[in-house]
N, C-alpha and C positions, 0 to 999 in steps of 0.2 A: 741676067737675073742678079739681083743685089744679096740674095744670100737673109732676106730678111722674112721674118715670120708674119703671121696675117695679126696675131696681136701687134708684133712690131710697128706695122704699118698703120693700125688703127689707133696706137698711142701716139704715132708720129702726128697722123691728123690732128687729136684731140691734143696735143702740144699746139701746134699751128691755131687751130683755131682759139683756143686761151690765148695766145701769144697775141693775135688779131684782133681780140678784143681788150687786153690789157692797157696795147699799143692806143687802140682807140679811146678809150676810159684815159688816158693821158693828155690827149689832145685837148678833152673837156676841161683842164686844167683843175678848177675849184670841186670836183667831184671824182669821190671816191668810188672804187666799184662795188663795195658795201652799199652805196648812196644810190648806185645806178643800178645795185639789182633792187632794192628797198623799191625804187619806180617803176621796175618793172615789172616786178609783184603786183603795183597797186594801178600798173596799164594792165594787167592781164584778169586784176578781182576788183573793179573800182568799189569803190565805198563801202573798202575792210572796216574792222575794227583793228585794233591792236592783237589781239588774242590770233586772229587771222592772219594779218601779216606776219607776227611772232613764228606762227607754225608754218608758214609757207616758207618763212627763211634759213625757220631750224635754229631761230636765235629765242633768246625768252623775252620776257613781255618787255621788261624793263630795257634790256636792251634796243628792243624795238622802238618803245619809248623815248629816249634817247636820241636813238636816230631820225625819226621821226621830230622832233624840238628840232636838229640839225636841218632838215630838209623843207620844213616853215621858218625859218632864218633865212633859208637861201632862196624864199619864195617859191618852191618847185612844190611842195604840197600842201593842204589845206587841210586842218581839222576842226569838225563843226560837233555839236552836242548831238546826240541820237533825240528824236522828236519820243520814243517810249520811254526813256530812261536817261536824266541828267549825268550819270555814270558812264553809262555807255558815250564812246567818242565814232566818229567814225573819219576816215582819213580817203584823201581823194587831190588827186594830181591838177596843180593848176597850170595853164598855158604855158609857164613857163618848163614847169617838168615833164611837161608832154612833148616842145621843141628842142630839150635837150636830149630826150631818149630817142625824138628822130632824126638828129644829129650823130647820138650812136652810132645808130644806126645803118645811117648812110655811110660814116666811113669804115664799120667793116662790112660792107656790101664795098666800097670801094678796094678792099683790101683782096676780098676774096675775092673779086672778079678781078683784078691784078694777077692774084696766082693762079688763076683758068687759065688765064690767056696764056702763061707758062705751059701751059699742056694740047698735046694736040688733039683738034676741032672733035675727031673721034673718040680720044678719052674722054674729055672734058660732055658731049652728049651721053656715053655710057654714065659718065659718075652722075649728073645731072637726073638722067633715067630713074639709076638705083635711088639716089635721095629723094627721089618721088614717089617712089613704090614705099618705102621706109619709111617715111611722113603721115602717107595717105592710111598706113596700117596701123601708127599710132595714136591712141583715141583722143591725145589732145597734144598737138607739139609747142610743148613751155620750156623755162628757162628752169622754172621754178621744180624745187628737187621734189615737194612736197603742194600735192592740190590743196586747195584749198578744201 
């Protein structure tokens, strides 16, 4: 026994895993993880407006704003005029921002199944197990801290 507590061990996780995707979000080079959760916001609600992604992010509009001008420069997203209202925008992932988030993707799936294989065939089915039971009971699993 290491002597560590069950919070211990679940901030250790959630250490690792930030660390898994920080690492990953580095590899993207020209993309911040601002930038890659802004996409994954808009993989998970396509055809937000700003008000929407704003609040999914927890940042305000202008900021959103902002980020979004960042993320049509870099061709990853696309904003078109709302057909009700010249005002209203609404913002949507183009091929390009959808092959970078399954890039993400895949290397921290490469990361995390790295570290499985560190554990033996019996943990790694237990923890496997529990994260499905934990998944399946919660009614939407997002990145995003706040639903739409």
């Amino acid at each position: 026994m290491d002597g560590k507590t069950d919070d211990d061990v679940l901030l250790d996780g959630l250490r690792l895993a930030v660390g898994i995707s920080v690492r990953a979000a580095d590899e993207l080079d020209d993309l911040s993880p601002v930038q890659l959760r802004a996409l994954t916001v808009l993989r998970e609600n396509p055809r937000s407006n700003l008000v929407q992604l704003a609040g999914a992010m927890g940042v305000t509009v202008s900021t959103a704003s902002r980020l979004v001008d960042r993320l049509i420069a870099g061709r990853l997203a696309t904003r078109t005029t709302s057909d009700r209202t010249r005002r209203e925008v609404t913002i949507g992932l183009t091929r390009s921002g959808r092959s970078a988030l399954q890039r993400y993707d895949l290397l921290r799936l490469d990361a995390v199944r790295a570290c499985l294989e560190l554990a033996r065939p019996e943990a790694r089915e237990a923890l496997l197990s529990a994260l499905r039971e934990v998944v399946a009971a919660l009614p939407h699993v997002s990145e995003s801290p706040r639903p739409l």
